[in-house]
C-alpha positions in Angstrom: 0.0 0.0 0.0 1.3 3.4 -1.1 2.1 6.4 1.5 -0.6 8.0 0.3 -3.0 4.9 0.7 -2.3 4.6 4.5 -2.7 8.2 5.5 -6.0 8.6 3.5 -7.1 5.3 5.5 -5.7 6.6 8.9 -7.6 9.8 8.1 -10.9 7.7 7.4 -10.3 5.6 10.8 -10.0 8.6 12.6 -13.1 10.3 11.5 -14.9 7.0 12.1 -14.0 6.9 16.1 -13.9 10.7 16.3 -18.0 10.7 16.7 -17.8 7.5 19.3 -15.2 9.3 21.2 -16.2 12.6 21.3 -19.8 10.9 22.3 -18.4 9.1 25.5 -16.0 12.2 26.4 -18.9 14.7 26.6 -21.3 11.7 28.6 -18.5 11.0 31.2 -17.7 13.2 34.4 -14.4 14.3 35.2 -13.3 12.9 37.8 -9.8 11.7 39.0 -8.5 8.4 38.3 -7.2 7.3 41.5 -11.3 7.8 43.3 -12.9 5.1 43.7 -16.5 6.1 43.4 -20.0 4.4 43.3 -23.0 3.7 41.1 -24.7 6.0 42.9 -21.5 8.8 43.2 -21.9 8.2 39.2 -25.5 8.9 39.2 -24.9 11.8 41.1 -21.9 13.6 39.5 -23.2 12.5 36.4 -26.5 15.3 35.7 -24.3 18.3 36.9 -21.8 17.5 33.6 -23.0 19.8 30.6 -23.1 17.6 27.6 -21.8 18.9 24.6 -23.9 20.3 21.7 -23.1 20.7 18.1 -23.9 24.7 18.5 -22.1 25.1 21.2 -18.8 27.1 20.2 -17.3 27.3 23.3 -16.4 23.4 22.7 -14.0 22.4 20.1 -14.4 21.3 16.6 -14.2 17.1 17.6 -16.2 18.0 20.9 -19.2 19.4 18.1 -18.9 16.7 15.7 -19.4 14.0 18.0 -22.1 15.9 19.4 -23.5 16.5 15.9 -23.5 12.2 15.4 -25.4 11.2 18.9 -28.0 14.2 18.2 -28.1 12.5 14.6 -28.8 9.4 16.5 -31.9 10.7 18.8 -35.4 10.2 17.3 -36.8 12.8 14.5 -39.0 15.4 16.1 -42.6 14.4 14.7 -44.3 17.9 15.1 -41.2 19.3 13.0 -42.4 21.6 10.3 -42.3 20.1 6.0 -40.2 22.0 4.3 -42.3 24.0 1.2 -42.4 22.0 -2.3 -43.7 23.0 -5.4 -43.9 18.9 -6.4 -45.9 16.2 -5.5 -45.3 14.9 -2.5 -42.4 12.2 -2.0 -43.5 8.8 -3.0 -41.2 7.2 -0.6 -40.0 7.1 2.6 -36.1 8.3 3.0 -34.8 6.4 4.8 -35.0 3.2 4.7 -34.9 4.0 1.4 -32.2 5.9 -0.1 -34.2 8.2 -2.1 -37.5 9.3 -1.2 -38.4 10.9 -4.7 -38.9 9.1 -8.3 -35.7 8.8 -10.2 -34.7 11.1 -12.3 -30.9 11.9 -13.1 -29.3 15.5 -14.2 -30.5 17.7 -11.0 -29.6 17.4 -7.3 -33.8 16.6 -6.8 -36.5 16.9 -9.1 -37.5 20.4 -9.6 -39.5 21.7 -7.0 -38.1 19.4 -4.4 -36.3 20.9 -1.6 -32.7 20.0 -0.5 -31.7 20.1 3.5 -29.0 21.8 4.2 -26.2 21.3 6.4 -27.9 18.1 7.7 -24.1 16.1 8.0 -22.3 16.5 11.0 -19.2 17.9 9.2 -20.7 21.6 8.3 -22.6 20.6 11.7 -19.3 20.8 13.5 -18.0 24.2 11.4 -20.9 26.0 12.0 -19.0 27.8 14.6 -16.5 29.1 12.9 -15.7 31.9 10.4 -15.4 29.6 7.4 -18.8 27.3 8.6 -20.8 30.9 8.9 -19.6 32.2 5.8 -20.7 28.8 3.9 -24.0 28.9 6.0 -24.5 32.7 4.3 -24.0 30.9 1.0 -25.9 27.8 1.2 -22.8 25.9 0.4 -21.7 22.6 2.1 -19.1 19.7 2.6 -19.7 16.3 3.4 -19.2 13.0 2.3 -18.8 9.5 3.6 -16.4 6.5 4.2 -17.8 3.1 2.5 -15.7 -0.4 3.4 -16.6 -3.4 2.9 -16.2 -7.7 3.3 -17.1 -10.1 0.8 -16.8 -14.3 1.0 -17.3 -15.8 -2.5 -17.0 -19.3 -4.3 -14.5 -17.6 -6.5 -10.9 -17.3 -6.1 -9.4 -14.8 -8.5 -11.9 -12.2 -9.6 -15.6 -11.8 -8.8 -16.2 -10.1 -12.1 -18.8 -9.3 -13.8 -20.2 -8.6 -10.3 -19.1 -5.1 -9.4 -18.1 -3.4 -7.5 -16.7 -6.2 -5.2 -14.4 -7.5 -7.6 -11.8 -8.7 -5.6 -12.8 -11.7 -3.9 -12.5 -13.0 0.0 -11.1 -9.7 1.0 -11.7 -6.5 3.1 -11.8 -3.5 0.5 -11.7 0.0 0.7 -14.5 0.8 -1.2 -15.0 4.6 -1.3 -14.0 7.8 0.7 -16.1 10.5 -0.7 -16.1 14.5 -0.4 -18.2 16.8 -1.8 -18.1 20.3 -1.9 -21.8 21.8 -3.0 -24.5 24.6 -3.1 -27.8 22.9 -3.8 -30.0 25.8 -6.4 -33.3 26.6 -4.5 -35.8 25.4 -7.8 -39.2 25.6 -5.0 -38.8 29.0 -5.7 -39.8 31.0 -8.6 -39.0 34.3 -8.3 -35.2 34.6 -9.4 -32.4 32.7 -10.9 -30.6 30.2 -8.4 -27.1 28.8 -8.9 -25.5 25.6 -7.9 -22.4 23.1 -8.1 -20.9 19.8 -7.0 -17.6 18.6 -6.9 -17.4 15.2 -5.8 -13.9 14.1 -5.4 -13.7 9.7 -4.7 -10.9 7.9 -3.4 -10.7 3.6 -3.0 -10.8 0.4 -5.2 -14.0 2.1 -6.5 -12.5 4.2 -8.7 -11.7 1.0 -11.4 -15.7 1.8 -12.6 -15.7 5.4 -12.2 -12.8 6.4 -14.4 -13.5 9.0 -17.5 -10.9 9.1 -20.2 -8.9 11.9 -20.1 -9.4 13.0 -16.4 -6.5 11.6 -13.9 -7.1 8.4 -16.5 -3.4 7.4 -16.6 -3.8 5.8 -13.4 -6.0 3.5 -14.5 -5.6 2.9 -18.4 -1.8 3.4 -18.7 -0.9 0.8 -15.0 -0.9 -2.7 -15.9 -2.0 -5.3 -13.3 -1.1 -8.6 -14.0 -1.8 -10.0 -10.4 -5.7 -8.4 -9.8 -8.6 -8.6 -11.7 -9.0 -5.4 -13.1 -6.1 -3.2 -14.7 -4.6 -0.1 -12.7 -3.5 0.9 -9.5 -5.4 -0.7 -6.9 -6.4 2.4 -5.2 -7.0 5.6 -7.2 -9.0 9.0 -7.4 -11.4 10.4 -9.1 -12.9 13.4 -9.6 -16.4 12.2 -10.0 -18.4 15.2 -10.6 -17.9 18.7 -11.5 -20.6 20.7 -13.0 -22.2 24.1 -12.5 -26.0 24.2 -12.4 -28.4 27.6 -13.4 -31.7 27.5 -12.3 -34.3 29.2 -14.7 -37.7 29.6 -13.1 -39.2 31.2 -15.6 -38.6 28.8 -18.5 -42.2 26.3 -18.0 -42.5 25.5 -14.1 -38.8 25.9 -14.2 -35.5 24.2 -16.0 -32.0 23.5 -14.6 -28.9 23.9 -17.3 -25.9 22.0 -16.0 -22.6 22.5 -17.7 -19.6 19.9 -16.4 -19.5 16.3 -15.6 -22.8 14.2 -14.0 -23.7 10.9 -13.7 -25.0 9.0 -17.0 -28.9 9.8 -16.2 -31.1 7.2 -16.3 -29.9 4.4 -14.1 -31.8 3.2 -11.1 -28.0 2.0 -9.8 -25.3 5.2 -9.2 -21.6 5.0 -8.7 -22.0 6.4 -4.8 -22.6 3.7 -2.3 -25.7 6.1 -0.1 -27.7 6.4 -3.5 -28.1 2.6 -4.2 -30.5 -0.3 -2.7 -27.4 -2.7 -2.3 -23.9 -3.2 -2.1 -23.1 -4.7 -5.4 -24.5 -3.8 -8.6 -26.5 -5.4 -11.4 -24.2 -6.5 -14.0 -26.6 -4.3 -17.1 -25.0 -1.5 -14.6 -21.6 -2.9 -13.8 -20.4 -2.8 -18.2 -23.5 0.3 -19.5 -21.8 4.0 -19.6 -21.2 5.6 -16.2 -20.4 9.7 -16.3 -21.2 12.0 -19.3 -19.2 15.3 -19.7 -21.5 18.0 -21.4 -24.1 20.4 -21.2 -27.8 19.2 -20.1 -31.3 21.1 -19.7 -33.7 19.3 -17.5 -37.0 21.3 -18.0 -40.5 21.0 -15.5 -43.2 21.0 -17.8 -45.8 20.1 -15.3 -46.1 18.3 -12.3 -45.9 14.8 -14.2 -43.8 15.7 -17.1 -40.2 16.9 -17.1 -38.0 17.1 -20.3 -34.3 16.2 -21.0 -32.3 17.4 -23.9 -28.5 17.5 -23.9 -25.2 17.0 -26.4 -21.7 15.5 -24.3 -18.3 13.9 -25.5 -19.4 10.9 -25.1 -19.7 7.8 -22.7 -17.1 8.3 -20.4 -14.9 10.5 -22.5 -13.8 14.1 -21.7 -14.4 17.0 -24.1 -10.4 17.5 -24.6 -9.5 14.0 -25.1 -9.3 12.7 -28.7 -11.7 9.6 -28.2 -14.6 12.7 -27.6 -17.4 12.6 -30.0 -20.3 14.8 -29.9 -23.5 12.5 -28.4 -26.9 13.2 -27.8 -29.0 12.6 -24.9 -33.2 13.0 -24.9 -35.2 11.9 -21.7 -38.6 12.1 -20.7 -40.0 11.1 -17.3 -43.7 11.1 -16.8 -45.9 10.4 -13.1 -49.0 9.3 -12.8 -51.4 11.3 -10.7 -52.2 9.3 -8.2 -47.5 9.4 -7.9 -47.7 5.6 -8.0 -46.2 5.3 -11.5 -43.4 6.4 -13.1 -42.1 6.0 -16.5 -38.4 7.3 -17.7 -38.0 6.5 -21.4 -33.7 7.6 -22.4 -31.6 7.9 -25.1 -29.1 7.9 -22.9 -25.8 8.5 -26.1 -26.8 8.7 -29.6 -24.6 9.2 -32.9 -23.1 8.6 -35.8 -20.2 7.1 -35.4 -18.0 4.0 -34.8 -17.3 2.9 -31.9 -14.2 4.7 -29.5 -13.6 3.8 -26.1 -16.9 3.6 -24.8 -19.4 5.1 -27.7 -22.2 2.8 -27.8 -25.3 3.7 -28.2 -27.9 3.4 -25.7 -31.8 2.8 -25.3 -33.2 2.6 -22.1 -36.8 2.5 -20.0 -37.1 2.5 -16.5 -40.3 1.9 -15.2 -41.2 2.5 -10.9 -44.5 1.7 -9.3 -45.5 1.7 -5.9 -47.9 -1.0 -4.5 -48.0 0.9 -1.5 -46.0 3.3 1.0 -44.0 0.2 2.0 -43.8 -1.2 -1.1 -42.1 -0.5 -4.1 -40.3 -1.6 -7.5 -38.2 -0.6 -10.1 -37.6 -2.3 -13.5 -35.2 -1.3 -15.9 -34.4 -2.5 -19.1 -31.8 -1.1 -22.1 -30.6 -2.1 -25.4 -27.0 -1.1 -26.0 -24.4 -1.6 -29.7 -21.5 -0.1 -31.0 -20.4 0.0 -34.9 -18.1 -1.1 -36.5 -15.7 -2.8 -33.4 -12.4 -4.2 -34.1 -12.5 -7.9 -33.8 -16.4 -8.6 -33.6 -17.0 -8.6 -37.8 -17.2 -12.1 -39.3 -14.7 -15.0 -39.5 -13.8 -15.3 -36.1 -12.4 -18.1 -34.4 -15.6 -19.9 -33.0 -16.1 -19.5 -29.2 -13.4 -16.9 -29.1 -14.0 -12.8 -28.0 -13.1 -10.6 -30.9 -11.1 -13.0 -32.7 -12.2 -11.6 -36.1 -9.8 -10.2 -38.6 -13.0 -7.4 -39.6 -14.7 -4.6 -37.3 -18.4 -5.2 -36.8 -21.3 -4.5 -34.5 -21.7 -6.0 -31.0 -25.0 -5.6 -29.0 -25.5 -5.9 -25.6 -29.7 -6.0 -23.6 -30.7 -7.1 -20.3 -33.7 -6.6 -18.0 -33.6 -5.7 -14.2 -35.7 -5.6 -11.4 -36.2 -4.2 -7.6 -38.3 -5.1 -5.2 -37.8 -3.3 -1.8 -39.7 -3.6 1.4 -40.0 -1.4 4.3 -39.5 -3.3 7.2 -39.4 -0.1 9.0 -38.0 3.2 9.6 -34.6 2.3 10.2 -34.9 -1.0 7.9 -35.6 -2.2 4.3 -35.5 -5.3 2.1 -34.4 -5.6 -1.4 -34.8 -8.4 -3.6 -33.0 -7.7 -7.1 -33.0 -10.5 -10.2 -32.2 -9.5 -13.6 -31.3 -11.6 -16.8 -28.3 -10.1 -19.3 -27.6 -11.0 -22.5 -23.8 -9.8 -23.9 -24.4 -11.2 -27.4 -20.4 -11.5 -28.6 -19.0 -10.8 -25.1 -17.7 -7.1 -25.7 -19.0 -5.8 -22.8 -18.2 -8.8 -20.3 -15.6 -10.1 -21.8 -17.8 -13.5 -22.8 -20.6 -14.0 -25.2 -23.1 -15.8 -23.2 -26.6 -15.1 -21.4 -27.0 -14.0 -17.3 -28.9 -14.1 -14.9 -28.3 -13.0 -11.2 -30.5 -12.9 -7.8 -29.3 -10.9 -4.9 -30.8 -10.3 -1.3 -29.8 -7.3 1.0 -31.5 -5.5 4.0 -29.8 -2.2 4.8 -30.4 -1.1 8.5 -29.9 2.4 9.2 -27.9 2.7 12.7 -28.3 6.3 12.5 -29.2 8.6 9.9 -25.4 9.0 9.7 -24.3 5.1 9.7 -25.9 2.5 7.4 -25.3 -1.1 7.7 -25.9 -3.6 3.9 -25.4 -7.6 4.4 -26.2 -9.4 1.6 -26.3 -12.4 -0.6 -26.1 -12.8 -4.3 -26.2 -15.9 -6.3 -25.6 -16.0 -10.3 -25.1 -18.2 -13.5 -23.9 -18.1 -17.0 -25.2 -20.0 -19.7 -23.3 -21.0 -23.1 -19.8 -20.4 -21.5 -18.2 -20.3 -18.3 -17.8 -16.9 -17.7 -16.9 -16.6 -13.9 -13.5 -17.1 -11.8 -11.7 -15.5 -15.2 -13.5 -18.3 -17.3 -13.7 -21.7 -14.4 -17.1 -21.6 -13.9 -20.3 -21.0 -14.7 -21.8 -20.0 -11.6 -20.6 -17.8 -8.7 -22.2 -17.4 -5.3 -21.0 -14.7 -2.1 -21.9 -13.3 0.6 -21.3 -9.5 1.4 -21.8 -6.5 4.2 -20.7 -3.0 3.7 -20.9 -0.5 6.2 -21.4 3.5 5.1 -20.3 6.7 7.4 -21.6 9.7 6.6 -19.9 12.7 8.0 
């Protein structure tokens, strides 16, 4: 492990026993170590020690960010106030679930939809100080999360395709995120509103996340002979960077945002908080992840928003000479009653061959809710490139782009999510989806999937989430698992997510 490796990880175990710490320090009297004292001394010394509070600025920064986790970790006030909307109301209950609102990709929320702020301990903790008031004055914010994990599998060398676990009977470092944001106000309607995000990601996660041309080297240009994926082991990426402008008076309102956002129509995202379970479905584990571009998302009622936008490509940075101008049109319609939601994409469209990841992309996601508790989401794509070296005709039979000619390779697959609220702190997923990589250019083999995975997340705190889980699944016309040993593959997985 590199220098750099081991003080980013002694950083992230710090800030994981700050809150515990800081939590005992400010329960526990002062008192000398060589008294002996009582239960009942204890219960008497105990009431006259002031306990530390989060807006308290006579305590130090680690004394308010622990006191910022065990307030997190008291029960919600019920009589609190709903922040205004100009939306239907949320669908879905946040948590358990990790999104309370209908999908929709290109905006921090659906227009309309207000965003907390300052609701992390972090910008908890600085609210104090001279930098945390001036942020407060400017709606901006920092936060993030640290996301390990365990996984026990009947494979030995790689657990791909099954992302993002690939490495198999191991401990990873998943993902330490930060992210530096200011959230545009869209309930209101009387002036322009301006946002951003940069979202800066550091662990083994970073293998998926990667867009040619930014920091790519590390990935693209490191062989890896001894892992299963190419690159350093551990590397960063700048996920997001973008600029949002908030028009209110274009419709009910539209949101132009100029940088780099997450590909938009997924029900699956690259950030471990945002996602039902640990691993991913394999349609999301090889489809494109990041876009670099300009894209309008415009309101044009309460049940139909519009998405129009032109990028570089899947994956691909503007300046890099793999870009090629793409289009991207979606439309997401609700039902009335909010039980339905429909989210037709072209997620990359255009006319030419295929470079580095430019495929194009045809996708439908489709959510409906049976009841509060009760919920799914089914998403299906169909996904080709042109003109690919080695997939034309004449190849060796059984062989991945053995031709001697370029051709077209197509991918489609099917996936669905069924989640349960247990209750407020709990949820159940059941996930099974079937993939079909036709000539094995996006997995690597040409042979039908299928894969059925089990996870409950428990939320410890609205800080702390907790995600075992178990996922069996099978190829069928090759083996395709354990780098080509087998045709099946079955492990068992728990991640754990701090938000801070």
């Amino acid at each position: 492990m590199t220098m750099m490796s081991k003080k980013v990880l002694s950083f992230a175990l710090l800030l994981a026993l700050a809150p515990a710490g800081e939590a005992w320090a400010a329960a526990t009297p002062n008192i000398p170590a060589s008294t002996e004292v009582s239960a009942a001394d204890l219960d008497q010394v105990a009431p006259s020690t002031p306990v530390a509070t989060s807006e308290d600025c006579s305590q130090g920064f680690f004394s308010r960010l622990g006191a910022a986790y065990r307030e997190d970790a008291q029960p919600a006030d019920p009589n609190a106030p709903a922040a205004k909307r100009r939306a239907m109301d949320a669908p879905l209950n946040s948590p358990p679930f990790p999104n309370g609102e209908w999908q929709l990709g290109g905006v921090a929320a659906p227009i309309g939809v207000p965003v907390a702020y300052g609701q992390y301990p972090l910008q908890k903790a600085l609210a104090c100080t001279r930098l945390g008031n001036w942020m407060k004055r400017n709606r901006i914010e920092i936060n993030g999360w640290i996301n390990p994990s365990a996984n026990a599998s009947s494979s030995s060398f790689t657990n791909y395709p099954l992302s993002y676990a690939t490495r198999p009977n191991r401990v990873e470092f998943d993902q330490l995120v930060f992210n530096i944001t200011r959230v545009e106000d869209t309930v209101q309607t009387d002036h322009v509103d301006w946002g951003f995000n940069i979202s800066t990601l550091y662990g083994y996660d970073y293998h998926y996340t990667v867009t040619k041309g930014v920091f790519s080297n590390q990935l693209l240009n490191h062989s890896n002979a001894n892992g299963p994926l190419p690159g350093k082991v551990y590397g960063v990426d700048p996920m997001l960077f973008y600029y949002d402008l908030y028009i209110p008076s274009v419709a009910e309102g539209m949101v132009i945002r100029f940088g780099r956002y997450l590909s938009l129509p997924d029900i699956e995202a690259q950030f471990s908080p945002q996602n039902y379970l640990v691993t991913h479905s394999i349609l999301y584990t090889v489809d494109p992840y990041t876009q670099t571009g300009i894209m309008t998302t415009t309101k044009l009622n309460e049940q139909w928003t519009l998405q129009l936008g032109i990028n570089a490509s899947n994956d691909t940075a503007p300046w890099n000479g793999s870009a090629r101008p793409t289009l991207q049109a979606c439309v997401r319609w609700v039902s009335k009653d909010n039980n339905d939601m429909l989210y037709p994409c072209i997620n990359s469209l255009n006319s030419f061959d295929y470079n580095y990841n430019n495929v194009q992309m045809y996708v439908m996601t489709w959510g409906h809710r049976f009841n509060q508790s009760v919920h799914m989401q089914t998403e299906a794509y169909y996904m080709y490139g042109r003109n690919i070296p080695g997939f034309g005709p004449d190849g060796e039979p059984g062989v991945v782009a053995s031709s001697p000619y370029p051709g077209k390779a197509g991918e489609y697959g099917v996936v669905n999510y069924l989640n349960f609220e247990l209750d407020s702190s709990n949820m159940l997923t059941f996930r099974n989806e079937f993939y079909n990589d036709q000539k094995g250019q996006r997995t690597g083999y040409a042979t039908k999937y299928s894969s059925h995975t089990l996870g409950l997340t428990h939320w410890v705190s609205p800080d702390l989430e907790i995600r075992p889980e178990l996922r069996y699944e099978h190829s069928y016309d090759v083996n395709a698992y354990d780098a080509g040993k087998k045709h099946y593959q079955a492990i068992a997985l728990v991640d754990a997510i701090l938000h801070f």
